[in-house]
N, C-alpha and C positions, 0 to 999 in steps of 0.2 A: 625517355623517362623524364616526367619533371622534375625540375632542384625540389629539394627537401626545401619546407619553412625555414626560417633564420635558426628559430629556437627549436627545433628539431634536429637541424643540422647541429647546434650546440650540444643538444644529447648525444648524437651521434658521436663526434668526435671525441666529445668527454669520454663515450663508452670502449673506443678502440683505443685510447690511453689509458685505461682502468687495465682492458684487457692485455696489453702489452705488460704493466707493471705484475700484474697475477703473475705471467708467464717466470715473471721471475722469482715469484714466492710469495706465499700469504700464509703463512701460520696461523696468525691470529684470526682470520676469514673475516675481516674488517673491509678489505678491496673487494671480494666478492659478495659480499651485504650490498655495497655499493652501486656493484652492478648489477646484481638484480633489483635493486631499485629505479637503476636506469633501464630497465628492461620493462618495467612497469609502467613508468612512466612514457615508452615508447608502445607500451598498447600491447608488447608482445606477451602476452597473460602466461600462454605455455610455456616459456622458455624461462618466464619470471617467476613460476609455481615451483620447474622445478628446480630453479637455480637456490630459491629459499628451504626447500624440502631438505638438498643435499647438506646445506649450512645448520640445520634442525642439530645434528651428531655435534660439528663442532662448534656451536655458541648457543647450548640450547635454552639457557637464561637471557640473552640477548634480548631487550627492549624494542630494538625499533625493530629486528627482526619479527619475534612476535606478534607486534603490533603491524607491522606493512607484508606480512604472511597474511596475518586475519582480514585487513583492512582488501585487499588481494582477494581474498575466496568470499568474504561478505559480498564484492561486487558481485561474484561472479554466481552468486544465490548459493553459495553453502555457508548460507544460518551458523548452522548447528556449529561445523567444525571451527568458522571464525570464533565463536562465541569461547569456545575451547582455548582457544590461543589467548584470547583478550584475559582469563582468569589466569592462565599462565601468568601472562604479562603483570597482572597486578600482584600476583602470587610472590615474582620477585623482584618487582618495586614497586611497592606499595605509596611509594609515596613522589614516583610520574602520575603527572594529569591525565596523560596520552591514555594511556592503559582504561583508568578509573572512566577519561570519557567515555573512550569506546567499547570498556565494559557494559556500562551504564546505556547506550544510546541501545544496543544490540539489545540488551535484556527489555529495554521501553518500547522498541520494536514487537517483542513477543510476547509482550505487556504483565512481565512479573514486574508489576510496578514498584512493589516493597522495595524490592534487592535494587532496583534501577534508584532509587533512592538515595539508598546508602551509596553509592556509587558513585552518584551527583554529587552530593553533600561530603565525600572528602575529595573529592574533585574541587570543588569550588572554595573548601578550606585552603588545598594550596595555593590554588588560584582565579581569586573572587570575579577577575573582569572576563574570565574566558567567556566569549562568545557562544562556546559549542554548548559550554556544561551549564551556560544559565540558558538558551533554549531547551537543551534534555533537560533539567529539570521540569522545565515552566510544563513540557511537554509529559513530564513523568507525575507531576501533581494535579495534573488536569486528568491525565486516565485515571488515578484514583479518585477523580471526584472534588477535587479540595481549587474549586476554580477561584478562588479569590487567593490561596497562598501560592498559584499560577502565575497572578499577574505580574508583580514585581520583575518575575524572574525572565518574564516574558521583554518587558518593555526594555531590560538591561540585553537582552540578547538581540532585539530586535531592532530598536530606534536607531543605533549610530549604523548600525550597519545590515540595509533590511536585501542584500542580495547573496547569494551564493553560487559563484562560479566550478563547474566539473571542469577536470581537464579536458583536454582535449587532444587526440594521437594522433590525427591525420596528417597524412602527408601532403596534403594539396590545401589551398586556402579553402576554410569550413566555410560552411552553411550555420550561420549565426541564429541560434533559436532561443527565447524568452519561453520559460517556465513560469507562470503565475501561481504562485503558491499560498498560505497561509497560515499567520503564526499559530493560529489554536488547531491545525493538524486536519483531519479532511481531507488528506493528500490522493489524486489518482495516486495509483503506484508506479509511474510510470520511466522511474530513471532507467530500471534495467533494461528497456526497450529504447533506448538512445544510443542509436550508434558513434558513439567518439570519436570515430576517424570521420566520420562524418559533419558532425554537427560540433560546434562551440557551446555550449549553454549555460545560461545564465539564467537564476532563479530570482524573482522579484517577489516578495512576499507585500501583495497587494495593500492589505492591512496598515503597514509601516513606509509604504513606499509615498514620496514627496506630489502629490497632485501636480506641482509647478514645475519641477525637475525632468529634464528628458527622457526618454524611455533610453536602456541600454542597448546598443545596436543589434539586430532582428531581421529576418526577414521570413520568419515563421512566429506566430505565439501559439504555443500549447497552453490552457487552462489547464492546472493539474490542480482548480482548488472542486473536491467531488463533493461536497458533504452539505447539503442545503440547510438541511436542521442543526447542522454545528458551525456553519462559515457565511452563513447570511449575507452578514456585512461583510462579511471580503469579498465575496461575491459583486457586491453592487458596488466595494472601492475597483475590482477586477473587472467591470464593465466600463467604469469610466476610462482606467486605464487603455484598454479595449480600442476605446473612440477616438483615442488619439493617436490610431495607428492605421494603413494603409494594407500591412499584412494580412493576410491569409492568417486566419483563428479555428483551432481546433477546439473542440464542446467550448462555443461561447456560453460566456458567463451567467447571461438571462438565458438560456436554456438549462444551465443547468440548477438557476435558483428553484426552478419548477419542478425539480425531482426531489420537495423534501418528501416522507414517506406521506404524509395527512393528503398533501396534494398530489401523490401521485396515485392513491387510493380512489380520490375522486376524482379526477380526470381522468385516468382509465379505467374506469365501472359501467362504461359503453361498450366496450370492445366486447362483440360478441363471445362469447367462449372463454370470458375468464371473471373468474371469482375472486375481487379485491376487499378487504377487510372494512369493516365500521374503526374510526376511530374517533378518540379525542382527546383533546389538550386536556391532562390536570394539574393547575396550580397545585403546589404543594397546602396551601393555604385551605384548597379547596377538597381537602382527602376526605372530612368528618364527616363527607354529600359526596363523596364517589359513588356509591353503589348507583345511587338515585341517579345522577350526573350520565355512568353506564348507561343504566336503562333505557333513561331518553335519547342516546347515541344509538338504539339496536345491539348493544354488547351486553352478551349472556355473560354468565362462567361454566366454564374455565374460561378465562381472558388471559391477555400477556400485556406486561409492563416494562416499558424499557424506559431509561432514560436517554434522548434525542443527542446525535455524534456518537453514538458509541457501537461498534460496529463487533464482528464476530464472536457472538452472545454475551460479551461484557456489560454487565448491569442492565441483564435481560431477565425474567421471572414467569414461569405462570402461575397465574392466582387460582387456586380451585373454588374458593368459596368468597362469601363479601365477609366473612367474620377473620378471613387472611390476611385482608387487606392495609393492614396497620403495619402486621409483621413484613409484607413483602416490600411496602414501600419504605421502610425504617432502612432498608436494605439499599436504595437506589439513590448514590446522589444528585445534586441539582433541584432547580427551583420548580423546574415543571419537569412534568412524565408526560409518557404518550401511551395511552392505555389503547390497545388492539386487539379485535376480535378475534377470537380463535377459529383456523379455518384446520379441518379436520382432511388433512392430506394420507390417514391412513389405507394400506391398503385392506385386502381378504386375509391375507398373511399377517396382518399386525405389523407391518415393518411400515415405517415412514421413509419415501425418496426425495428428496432432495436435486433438483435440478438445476446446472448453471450453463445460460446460453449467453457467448460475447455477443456484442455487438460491435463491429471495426468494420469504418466507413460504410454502415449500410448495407452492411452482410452477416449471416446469421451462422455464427462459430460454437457446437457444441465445447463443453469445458468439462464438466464430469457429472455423474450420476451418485450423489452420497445416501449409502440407503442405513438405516441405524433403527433399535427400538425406541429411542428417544424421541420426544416433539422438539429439542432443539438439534437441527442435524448442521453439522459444521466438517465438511470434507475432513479436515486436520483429526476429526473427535469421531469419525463416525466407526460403525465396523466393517471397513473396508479391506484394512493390512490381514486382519484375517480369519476373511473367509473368502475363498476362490470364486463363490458364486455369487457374493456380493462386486467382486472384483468384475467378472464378468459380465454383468448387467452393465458396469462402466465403460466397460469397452465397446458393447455393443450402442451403446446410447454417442458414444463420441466417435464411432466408426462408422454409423451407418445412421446416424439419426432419423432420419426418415422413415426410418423403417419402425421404430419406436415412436413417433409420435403420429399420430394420426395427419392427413391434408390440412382438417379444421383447426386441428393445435397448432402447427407452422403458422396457418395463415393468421392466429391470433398472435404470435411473437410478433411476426412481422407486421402488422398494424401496434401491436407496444412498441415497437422499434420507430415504426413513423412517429410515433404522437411526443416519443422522449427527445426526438430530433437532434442527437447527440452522434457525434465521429466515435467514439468510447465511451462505451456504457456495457451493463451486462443485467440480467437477469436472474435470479433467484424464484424459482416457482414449484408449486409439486401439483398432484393430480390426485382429483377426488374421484369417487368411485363412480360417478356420472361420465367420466372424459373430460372435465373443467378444469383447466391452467387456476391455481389458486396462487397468487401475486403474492408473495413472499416480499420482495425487494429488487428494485429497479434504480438504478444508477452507475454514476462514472466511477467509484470506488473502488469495483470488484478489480481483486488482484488473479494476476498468471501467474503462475511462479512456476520456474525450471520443474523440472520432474525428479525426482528423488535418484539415487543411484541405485537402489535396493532392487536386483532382479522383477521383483513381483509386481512393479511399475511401469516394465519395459513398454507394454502395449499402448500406453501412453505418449511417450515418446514422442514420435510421428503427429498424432494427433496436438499435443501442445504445440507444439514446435510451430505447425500450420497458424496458429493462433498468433501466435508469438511476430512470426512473420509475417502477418499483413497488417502487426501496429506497425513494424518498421516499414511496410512499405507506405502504410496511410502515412506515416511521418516525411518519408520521400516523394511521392505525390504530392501532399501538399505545399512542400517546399519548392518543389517544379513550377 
């Protein structure tokens, strides 16, 4: 067996001197907080869940407990119940940082940007220089839209200190890997797929990092910045960065600046077999000549307007008419919009589907089938919890995919798959009553996320999981 790391071994021993003193008493359950922190931090997640469950009864006010319970099940993808713990935590001190960030950061994540807000802003009254709480804000004023009272908040979180280190469990010397990240958000999702025992990693947020200064030591880079229409320029600091490096790069940088939606509309309007939207840039300047602007682009109405970076229908709209169009863009913040063609993915049924296909390393990973009355379908929003036959279209479409899509529909993913030339990417697409793949959304954004514990999801299961597992393995491949 080999020796434990240094600082491992220092866990280690701390933890059978914790546990010795237990044996002799702990009323106050101050020793075993302790250790399950050190169980935490040793990777061992089960033993450290429920070593803090059992402390729940005796310190159920307890701060850091609260906080390093949530901080615990947020890794481990339960959202919801950390989110529960963190309002505890602020419930009974209101006036710890801890609490307020990680209320604050959890809520900005599921973009109730108001309350993430408030969260920030007494957060940051206690304590103005914190690093975490002026990125979540900079981070929480930019999902509402407010990019200019962003900045500030940004530059104070970013400039002195533009990296972020995960721990790291493993018991063997890691595999050192570089996250390129970015401060205005665009992030793949991709922490929960990093095996810790595995890998070291270290986040370099592109934007703020030193052009002259050394890269941090690497011997894989993941690009996790996805988002071409909100990260541009990080993008193109994230390629130079890029070229100063010998490693192995997962979705480089200039592959991924090609997947904002405008451009990936017109680059894939070849691929036989699918139907990509007309769109166009409007200056806000230029709204009082939209209709006109429209027309000459081929965009009828109904049309959709979003505003560009903004991802899971946030400050998304369809316009029905051009006399709407004053109200729906009064609605949208930012300087320019991206006006898009409506493609009509209904079915015989009236029900609109929703399709999402991974893409990891060049292989084609069903993800789910979200079917809803609505034109904006969003797995999280659709009617899927219930109704059992919407449920099972899901299963079938991520069980046996092939069998639901036609040859010609596969062979048209997999030519989008060539042309995005991305290690991590995914698709968004539905199907018109012709058989036509209608291009919804193509890029490295789409998130996986665990499966819900709720019975009615089991069949799922399996199928993520597969998914889930061959990011970790394209992360291991490519570090080989």
């Amino acid at each position: 067996m080999a020796t434990p790391l240094p600082y491992r071994q220092q866990l280690l021993d701390d933890l059978d001197r914790l546990e010795r003193r237990i044996a002799e008493g702990d009323p106050s359950g101050e020793l075993r907080l302790g250790r399950a922190d050190l169980l935490a931090r040793l990777g061992r997640e089960a033993d450290a869940r429920e070593a803090y469950l059992a402390l729940l009864a005796v310190m159920p006010g307890h701060s850091g407990l609260l906080n390093n319970l949530g901080t615990l099940l947020d890794g481990l993808g339960y959202t919801s119940a950390a989110r529960t713990l963190y309002r505890e935590a602020v419930k009974h001190h209101p006036d710890h940082p801890t609490g307020l960030i990680n209320l604050g950061t959890s809520l900005q994540k599921a973009q109730a940007f108001e309350e993430a807000r408030v969260h920030f802003a007494a957060a940051l009254a206690l304590a103005p220089d914190s690093i975490e709480a002026n990125r979540g804000m900079a981070h929480t004023l930019a999902g509402l839209g407010d990019e200019a009272a962003a900045v500030p908040y940004r530059e104070k979180g970013f400039r002195q200190c533009p990296t972020l280190a995960y721990p790291y469990r493993g018991e063997a010397a890691p595999i050192e890997l570089l996250v390129l990240g970015s401060s205005v958000g665009g992030a793949v999702p991709i922490r929960q797929h990093i095996d810790d025992r595995l890998f070291a990693t270290t986040v370099l947020f592109a934007d703020f990092a030193d052009p002259t200064a050394p890269l941090p030591p690497h011997r894989l880079i993941f690009n996790a910045i996805g988002d071409a229409d909100l990260a541009a320029a990080a993008l193109r600091d994230a390629a130079a960065l890029v070229a100063r490096s010998t490693a192995p790069v997962i979705n480089r940088p200039e592959a991924v600046l090609a997947t904002g939606r405008a451009g990936n509309a017109g680059r894939l309007a070849t691929i036989p077999g699918l139907i990509t939207p007309n769109m166009a840039m409007l200056p806000r300047a230029s709204l009082p000549d939209a209709a006109a602007i429209l027309a000459d682009h081929g965009i009828a109405f109904p049309c959709l307007l979003r505003s560009p970076g903004f991802h899971t229908g946030h400050h998304f709209v369809r316009v029905e008419r051009p006399e709407d169009l004053a109200t729906a863009t009064a609605k949208l913040p930012g300087e320019m919009l991206i006006a898009i063609e409506y493609l009509d993915a209904s079915s015989t049924d009236g029900k609109i589907r929703k399709y999402r296909v991974m893409m990891i390393d060049h292989a084609l990973y069903p993800l789910h089938a979200a079917v809803s009355h609505d034109w904006k379908v969003h797995y999280f929003s659709a009617d899927m919890a219930g109704s059992a036959a919407h449920r099972s279209e899901d299963e079938r479409f991520i069980t046996a995919m092939e069998q639901v899509l036609t040859r010609d529909q596969l062979r048209t993913l997999a030519d989008i798959e060539q042309v995005l030339g991305l290690d991590y990417a995914g698709i968004d697409f539905g199907i018109d009553r012709a058989g036509h793949l209608l291009l919804f959304e193509a890029n490295a954004t789409m998130v996986v996320n665990p499966v819900d514990s709720d019975p009615r999801w089991d069949y799922r299961r399996a199928p993520v999981q597969r998914v889930m597992d061959a990011i970790r393995a394209l992360l291991r491949a490519r570090a080989a």
